[in-house]
C-alpha positions as CSV (number, residue, x, y, z in Angstrom):
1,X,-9.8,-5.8,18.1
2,X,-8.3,-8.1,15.6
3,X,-9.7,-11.4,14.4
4,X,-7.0,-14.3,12.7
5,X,-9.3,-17.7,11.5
6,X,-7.5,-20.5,12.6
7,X,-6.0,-20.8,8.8
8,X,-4.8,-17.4,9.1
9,X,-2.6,-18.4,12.5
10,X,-1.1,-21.6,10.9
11,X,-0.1,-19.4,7.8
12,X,1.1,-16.9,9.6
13,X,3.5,-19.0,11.9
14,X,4.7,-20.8,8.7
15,X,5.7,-17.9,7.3
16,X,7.1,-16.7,10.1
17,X,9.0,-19.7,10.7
18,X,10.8,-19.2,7.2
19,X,11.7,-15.9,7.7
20,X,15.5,-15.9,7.7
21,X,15.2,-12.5,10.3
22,X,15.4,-13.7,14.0
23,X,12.2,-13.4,15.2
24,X,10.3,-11.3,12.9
25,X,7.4,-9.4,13.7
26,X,4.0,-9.8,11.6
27,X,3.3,-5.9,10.0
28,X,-0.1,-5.6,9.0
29,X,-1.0,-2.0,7.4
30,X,-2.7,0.0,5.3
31,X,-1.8,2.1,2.6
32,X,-2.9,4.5,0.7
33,X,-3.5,3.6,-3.3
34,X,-4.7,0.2,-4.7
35,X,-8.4,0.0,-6.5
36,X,-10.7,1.4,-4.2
37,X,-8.3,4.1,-2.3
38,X,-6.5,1.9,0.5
39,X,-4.8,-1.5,-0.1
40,X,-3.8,-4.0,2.5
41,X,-0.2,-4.7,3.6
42,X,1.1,-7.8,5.6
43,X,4.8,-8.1,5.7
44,X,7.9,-9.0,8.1
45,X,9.3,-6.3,9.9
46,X,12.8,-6.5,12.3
47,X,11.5,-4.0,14.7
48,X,8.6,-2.2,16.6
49,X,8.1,1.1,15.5
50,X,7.1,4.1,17.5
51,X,3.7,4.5,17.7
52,X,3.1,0.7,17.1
53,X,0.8,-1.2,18.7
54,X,1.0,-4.7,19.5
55,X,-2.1,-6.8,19.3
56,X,-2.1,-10.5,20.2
57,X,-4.3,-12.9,18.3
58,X,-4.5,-16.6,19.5
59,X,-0.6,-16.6,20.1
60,X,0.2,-14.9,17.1
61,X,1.4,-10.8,17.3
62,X,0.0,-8.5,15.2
63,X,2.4,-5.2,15.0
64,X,-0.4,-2.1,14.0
65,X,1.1,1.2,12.8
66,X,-1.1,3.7,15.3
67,X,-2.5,5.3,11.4
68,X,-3.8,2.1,10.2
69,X,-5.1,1.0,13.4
70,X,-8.4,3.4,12.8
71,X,-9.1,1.4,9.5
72,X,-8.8,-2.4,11.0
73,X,-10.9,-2.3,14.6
74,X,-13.3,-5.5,13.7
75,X,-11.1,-7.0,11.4
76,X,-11.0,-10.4,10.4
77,X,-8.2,-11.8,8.3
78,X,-8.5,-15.4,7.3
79,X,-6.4,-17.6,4.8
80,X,-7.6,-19.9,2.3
81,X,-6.4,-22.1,-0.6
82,X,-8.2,-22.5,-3.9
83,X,-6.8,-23.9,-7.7
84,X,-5.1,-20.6,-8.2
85,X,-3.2,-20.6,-4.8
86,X,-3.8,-19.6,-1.6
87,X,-4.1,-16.2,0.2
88,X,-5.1,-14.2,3.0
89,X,-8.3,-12.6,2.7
90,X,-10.2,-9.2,4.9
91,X,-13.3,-9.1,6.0
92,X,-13.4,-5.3,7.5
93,X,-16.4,-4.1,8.7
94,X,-15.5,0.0,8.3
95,X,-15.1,-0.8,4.5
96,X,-18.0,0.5,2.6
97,X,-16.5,-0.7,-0.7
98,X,-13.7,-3.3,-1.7
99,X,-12.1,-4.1,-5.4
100,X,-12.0,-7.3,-6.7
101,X,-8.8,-9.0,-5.8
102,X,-10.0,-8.1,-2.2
103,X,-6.8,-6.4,-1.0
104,X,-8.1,-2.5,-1.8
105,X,-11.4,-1.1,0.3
106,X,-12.3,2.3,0.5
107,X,-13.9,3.6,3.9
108,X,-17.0,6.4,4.1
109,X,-16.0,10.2,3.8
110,X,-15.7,11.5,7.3
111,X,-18.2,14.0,8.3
């Protein structure tokens, strides 16, 4: 399961809102490289994918690749606005370590 704070939804359906696709689809995945091993990726995407999963988050959808969905169960992505702009931030409980800019975690080693 997926959390989105309240910020996160507003943000999300204003940028969805701008998009010039026709109703585009919110991406979130992750990716290998960054800081600390695996980055974050949100983005607009035309189409579902095979092996996507569709999650639905207080009237927003969430479209999961079925490889990043082991790294976000328990996620909570939340949006906030400071002096230097504003930005969505993660707060994922599987990550055992996260960089700086707070868009790269790294996860234990398997056993």
């Amino acid at each position: 399961m997926i959390h989105l704070s309240q910020a996160a939804v507003t943000e999300v359906n204003r940028i969805q809102a701008q998009s010039s696709k026709a109703q585009p689809l919110f991406r979130l995945s992750v990716q290998a490289g960054g800081c600390a091993d695996l980055h974050y990726v949100l983005e607009l995407d035309k189409q579902q994918q095979s092996g996507d999963q569709i999650i639905h988050c207080d009237g927003v959808q969430i479209v999961i690749d079925s490889q990043s969905l082991q790294y976000l169960k328990g996620l909570t992505l939340d949006y906030t606005e400071d002096l230097m702009g504003g930005g969505f931030r993660f707060h994922n409980p599987n990550a055992v370590q996260n960089c700086g800019c707070g868009n790269s975690f790294s996860i234990a080693p398997s056993s």
